[in-house]
N, C-alpha and C positions, 0 to 999 in steps of 0.2 A: 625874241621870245623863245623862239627853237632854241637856240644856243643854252641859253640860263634852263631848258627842259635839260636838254642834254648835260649840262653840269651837274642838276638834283640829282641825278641819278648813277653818277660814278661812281665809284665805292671809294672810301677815307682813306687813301694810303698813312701809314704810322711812318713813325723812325723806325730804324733800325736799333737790332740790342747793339745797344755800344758799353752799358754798364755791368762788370762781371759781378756784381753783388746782386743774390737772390733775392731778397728781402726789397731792394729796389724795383726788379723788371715784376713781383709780384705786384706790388704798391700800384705801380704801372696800368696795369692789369684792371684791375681792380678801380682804379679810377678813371675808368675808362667805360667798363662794363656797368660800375656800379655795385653798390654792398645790398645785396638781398640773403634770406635766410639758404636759397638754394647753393651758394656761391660758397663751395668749402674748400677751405686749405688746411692743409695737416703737414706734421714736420715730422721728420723722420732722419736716422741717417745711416749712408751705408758699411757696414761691418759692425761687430759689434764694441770695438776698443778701438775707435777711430774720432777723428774732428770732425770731419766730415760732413757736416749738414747737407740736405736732401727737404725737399718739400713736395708736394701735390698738388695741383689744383683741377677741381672739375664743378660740374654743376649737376649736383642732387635728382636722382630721377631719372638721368639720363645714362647714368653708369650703371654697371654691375657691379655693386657694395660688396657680396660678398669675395669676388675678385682680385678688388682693391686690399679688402682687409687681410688679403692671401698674399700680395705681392709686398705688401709692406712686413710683414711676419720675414717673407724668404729675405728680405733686405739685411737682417740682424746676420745672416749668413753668407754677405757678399767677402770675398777675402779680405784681408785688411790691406795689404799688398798689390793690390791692383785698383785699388778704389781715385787713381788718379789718373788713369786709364782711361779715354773717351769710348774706343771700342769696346773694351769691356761694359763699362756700365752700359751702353747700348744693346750689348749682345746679352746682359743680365735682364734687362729689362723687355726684351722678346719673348722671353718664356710668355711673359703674363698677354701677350697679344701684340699687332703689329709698330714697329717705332717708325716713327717720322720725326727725323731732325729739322728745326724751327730754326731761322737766324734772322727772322723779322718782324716785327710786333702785329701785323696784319695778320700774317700765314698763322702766329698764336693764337690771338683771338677768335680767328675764323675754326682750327679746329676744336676751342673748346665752346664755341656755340654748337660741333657739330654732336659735340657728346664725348668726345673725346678726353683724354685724362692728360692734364699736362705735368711733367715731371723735370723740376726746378735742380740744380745741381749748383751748389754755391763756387765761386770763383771761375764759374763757366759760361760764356757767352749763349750758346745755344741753348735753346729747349726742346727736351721732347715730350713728343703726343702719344700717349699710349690707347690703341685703338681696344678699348675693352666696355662700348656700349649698351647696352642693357637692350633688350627688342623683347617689345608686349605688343606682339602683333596675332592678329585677329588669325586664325587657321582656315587654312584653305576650305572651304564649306561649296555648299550647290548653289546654283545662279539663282537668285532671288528674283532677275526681271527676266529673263528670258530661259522659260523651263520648258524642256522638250519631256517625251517620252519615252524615247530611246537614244539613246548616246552619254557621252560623256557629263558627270554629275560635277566638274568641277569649275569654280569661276574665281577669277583674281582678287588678290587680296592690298592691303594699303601699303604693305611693303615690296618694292622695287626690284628688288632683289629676288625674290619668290615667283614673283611676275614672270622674273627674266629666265628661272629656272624651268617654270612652265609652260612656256613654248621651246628651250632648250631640250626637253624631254620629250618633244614632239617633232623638232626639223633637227636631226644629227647631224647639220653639212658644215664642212667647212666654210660654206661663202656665207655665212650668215653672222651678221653685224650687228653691233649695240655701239654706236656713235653717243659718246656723253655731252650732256648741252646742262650749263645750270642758268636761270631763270630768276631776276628779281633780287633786286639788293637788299634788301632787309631780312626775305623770305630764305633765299640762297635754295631755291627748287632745283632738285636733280629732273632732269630730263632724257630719256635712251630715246636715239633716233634708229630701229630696226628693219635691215630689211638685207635682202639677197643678192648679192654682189651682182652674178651673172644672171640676176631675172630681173630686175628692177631695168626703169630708164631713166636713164643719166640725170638728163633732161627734168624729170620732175623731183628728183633727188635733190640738184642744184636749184631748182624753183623753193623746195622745201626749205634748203640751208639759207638761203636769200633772206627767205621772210625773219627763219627765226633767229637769226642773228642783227638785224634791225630791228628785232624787239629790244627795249629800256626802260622798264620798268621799277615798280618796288617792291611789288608783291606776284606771286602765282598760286594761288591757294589751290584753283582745281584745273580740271582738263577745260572745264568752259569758256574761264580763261584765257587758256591756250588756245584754244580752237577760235575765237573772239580776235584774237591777235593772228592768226596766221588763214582765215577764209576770204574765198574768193572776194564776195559778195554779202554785203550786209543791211542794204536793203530790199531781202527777201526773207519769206517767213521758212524756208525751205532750206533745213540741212545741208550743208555741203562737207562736213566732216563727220566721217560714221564713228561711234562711239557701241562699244561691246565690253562686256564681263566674262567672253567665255574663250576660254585658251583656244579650243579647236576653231573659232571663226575666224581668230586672229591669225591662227597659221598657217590657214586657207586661204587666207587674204597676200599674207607674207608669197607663197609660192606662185598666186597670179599675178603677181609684181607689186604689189602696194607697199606703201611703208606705215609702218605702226612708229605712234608714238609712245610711251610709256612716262608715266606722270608719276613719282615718287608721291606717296601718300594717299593715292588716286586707283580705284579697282575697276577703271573704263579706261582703257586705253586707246586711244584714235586713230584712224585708219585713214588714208589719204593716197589715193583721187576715192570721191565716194557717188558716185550715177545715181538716179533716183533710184535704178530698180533692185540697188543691195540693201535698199531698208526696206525692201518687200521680201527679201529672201529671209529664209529661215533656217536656220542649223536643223531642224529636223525635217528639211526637203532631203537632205545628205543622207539622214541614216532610215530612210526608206527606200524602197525600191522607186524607180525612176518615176514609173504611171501612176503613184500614188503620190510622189512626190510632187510632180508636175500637176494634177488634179489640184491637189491642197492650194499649189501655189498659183494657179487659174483663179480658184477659189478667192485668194487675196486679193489679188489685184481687180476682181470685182466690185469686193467691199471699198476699193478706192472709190469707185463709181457710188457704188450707193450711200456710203459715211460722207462725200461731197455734195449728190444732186437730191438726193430721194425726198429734205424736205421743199427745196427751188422748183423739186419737178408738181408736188403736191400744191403748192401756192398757184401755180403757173396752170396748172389743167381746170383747178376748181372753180379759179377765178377769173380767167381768157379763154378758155379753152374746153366748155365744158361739152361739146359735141365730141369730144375726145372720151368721153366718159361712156360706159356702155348705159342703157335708162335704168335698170334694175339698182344698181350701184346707185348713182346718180339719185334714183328714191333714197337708199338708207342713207347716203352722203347728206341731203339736206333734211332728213327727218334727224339726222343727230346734231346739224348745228341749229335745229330748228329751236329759238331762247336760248341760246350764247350771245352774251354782249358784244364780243369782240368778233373784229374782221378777220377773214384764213391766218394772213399776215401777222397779225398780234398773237393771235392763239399759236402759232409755232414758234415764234420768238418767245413767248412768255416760256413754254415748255422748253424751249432750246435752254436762256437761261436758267434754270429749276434742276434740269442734270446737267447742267456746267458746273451749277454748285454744290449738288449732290456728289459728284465729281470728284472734287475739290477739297471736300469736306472728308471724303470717305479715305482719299489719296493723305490727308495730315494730322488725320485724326492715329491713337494706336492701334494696330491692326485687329484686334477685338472687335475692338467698338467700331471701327469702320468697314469691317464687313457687315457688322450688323445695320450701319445706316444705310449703305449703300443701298441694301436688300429692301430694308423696311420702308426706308424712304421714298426709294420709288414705287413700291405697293402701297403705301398710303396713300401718295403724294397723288398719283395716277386715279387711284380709285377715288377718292374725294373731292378731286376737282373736277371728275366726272359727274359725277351724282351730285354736287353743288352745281353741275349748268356751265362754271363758266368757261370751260374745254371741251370738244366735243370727242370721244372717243377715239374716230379716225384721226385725229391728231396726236394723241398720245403712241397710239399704234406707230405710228410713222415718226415721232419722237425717237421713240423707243428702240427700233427698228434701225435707225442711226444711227443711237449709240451704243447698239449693242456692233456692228460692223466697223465702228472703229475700234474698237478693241480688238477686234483680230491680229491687226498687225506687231509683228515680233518685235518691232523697234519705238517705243513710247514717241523719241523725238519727231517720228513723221505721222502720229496722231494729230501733233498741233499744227501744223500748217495748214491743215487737212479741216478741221474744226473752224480755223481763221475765215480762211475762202468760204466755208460754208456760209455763214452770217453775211456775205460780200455777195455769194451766189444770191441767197436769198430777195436782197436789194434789186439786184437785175428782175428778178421772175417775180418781182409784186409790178415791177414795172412796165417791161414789156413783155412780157409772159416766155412763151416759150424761147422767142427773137432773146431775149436778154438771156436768157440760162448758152443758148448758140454764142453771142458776142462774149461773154464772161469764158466762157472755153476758148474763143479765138486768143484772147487777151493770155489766160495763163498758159496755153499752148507757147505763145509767143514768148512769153514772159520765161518759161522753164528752155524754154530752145536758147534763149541768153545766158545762162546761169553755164555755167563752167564749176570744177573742181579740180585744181592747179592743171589745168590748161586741158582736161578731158572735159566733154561734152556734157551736161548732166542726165541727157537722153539717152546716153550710151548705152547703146544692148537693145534698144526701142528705135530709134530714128536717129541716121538713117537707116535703112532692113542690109545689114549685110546677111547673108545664109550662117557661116561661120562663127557670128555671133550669139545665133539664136541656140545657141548647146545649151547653154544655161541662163536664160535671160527671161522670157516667158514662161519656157517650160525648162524640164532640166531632161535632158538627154540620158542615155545612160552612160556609167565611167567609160566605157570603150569606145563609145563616140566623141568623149570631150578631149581632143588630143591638140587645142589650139589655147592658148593663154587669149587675157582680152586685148581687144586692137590695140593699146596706147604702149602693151610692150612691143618693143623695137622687133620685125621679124628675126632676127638673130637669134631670138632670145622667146618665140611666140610658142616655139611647139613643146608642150607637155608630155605628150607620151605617143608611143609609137604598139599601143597594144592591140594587136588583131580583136577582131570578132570572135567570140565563144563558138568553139566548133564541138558537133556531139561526134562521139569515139563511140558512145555504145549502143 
């Protein structure tokens, strides 16, 4: 069965041109690709008192029409005298954009699916591709999911290219790489594998290259894909390949050794080794001052605690544990479930589900209208199912209170793991109360201490406590403290900068 996978997915070698008539290798073509309305050829020839024939072939939409109708005009003015000329007509047909000589029916086909313009020369075995594409691509615009304050307003767009220009305009070094990898036989995905010659290690470089060259696929539509096909770990709910829009985290990323991926068509590019605690960081801990930055990001990594435990801890105390509760409380706590149908347990679950869906609904709905539910929905929703009896207020609170904490986090993808566990915490602390919310921690403790991201730790920066780690990990240090890269680059290659302490002169 492996074998016959590995055959689907080889790509069709053709013959060779062996036929020097034009009108054949199109025919060719053509029956091979199929006759659709996009699929145009035009005849043309070169000089203008010559026999000469000449034809075109490209596919609608993909090209630059008006281009094309330029290059055929200059064609009436090639000499008549050299039109037998291979160099020439090669070096004629440069003007209009880049040539590539074809002498096999694959390498044709493949560049006229790429957009490329093929140009047919009668009594000539090769073809050429004239690289004169059309690009309607979206303009560099501001980060749609991860908006700062202060710093840089710009985030990647679906073309490859722009991508690549945009961290190029941010690292000027000569040791920085764009490794090309294409993906998918039908699809034909460009892939750039980036990163820093002398700061990266070897080591997860060649782990990277391993994986993705034992991909065999048919398609790569997006980076999740991607990331689906080359992570550690796949039965966890927990990220291991970080995913960003913003040029500046990516070339933050690039000088502390990681390697970016860059996905053609794709405006998240992925970062790899990824630790838990870099989907807690945030591009705007960088452009504050350190104490402020560090605060905010204490701040975070709180709301992990409370978006995981705060409704497990509320089941757990109300319901096993109510000598935990102060008396005062404990009055208004059961004057409000007092004619509520349902157990602690139900009434947090019902509310859990109600904003998963409100959630969900606000997240696919158009941004209009799904600000507006989101808002309206849980002020109705909250308040009437209040005053109907069957929630009691302190539930909603503590709903609420939830999901407003997992939102804090700058990275969407580590909302959900985060959300998952919760409903799983819940189960424990209807059960054994507070003992079950303790074992559920030992469990995913144990469970994330497993978890690798090409052969780094996923704890890394947390456990275990090196000193030197902790520059930017918890808290973030100021720039003149962080003068060590993180531990999985090679000491050779670990220290960043050598910049004294700020001394006062006046």
């Amino acid at each position: 069965m492996a074998l016959l996978l590995k055959r689907r997915f080889q790509p069709t070698q053709f013959k060779s041109f062996l036929s020097s008539s034009m009108n054949v290798n199109i025919k060719t073509i053509l029956s091979i690709i199929g006759k659709s309305d996009d699929v145009i050829v035009r005849h043309f020839s070169l000089g203008a008192n010559t026999e000469v024939n000449a034809s075109i072939l490209y596919l609608d939409g993909l090209v630059d029409t008006p281009n094309i109708n330029f290059m055929l005009s200059q064609a009436m003015l090639f000499p008549d005298d050299e039109q037998h000329s291979w160099s020439k007509v090669t070096t004629f047909f440069e003007k209009s954009g880049d040539v590539v000589v074809h002498k096999t029916l694959d390498e044709t086909i493949e560049a006229l699916l790429k957009g490329l313009t093929l140009v047919f020369i009668d009594k000539y075995v090769s073809v050429l591709s004239v690289d004169m594409v059309q690009t309607n691509d979206r303009q560099v615009d501001i980060p749609s999911s991860e908006n700062i304050i202060r710093g840089p307003k710009q985030a990647f767009v679906e073309n490859i290219f722009i991508n690549m220009s945009l961290i190029r305009r941010r690292i000027k070094d000569q040791h920085l790489r764009f490794e090309p990898f294409t993906f998918g036989e039908r699809t034909q995905t460009k892939v750039f594998v980036t990163y820093i010659t002398d700061v990266i290690d070897p080591a997860v470089l060649t782990e990277l290259k391993t994986r993705l060259n034992r991909i065999d696929t048919d398609a790569i539509h997006t980076g999740a894909d991607l990331e689906e096909l080359i992570q550690d770990a796949y039965l966890t709910p927990f990220p291991t390949v970080y995913a960003t829009e913003r040029p500046d985290v990516v070339t933050n990323h690039l000088l502390d050794g990681r390697i970016v991926l860059i996905v053609d068509g794709v405006p998240f590019p992925l970062v790899v080794p990824a630790p838990f605690v870099q989907f807690i960081h945030s591009a705007e801990d960088y452009t504050q001052r350190s104490d402020i930055g560090s605060l905010v990001r204490l701040l975070r990594f709180a709301c992990v605690f409370i978006a995981l435990l705060t409704p497990s801890l509320y089941v757990a105390v109300t319901t096993f544990h109510q000598e935990l509760i102060p008396f005062n409380l404990m009055v208004s706590l059961a004057a409000q479930s007092e004619g509520t149908p349902f157990p602690t347990l139900a009434e947090v679950l019902i509310m859990e589900v109600i904003f998963e869906i409100i959630r969900e609904a606000s997240i696919r709905m158009p941004l209009p209208a799904g600000q507006a539910l989101s808002i309206v929905g849980a002020l109705v929703i909250g308040t009437a199912i209040v005053e109907a009896g069957i929630i009691s207020s302190s539930v909603v609170i503590v709903v609420a209170l939830t999901a407003i904490s997992s939102f804090v986090f700058p990275t969407y993808a580590i909302g959900i793991p985060l959300r998952i566990c919760r409903f799983i915490v819940l189960i424990f602390a209807s059960q054994l109360g507070l003992l079950g919310i303790f074992l559920f921690l030992m469990l995913l403790l144990l469970h994330l201490c497993n978890l690798k991201s090409f052969g780094v730790p996923y704890l890394e920066g947390l456990s275990p406590f090196i000193q030197k780690e902790q520059s930017d990990s918890l808290i973030r240090l100021p720039k003149w403290l962080q003068n060590y890269r993180p531990r999985f680059v090679p000491k050779n290659r670990s220290i960043r900068q050598n910049t004294p302490k700020p001394s006062k002169r006046l």
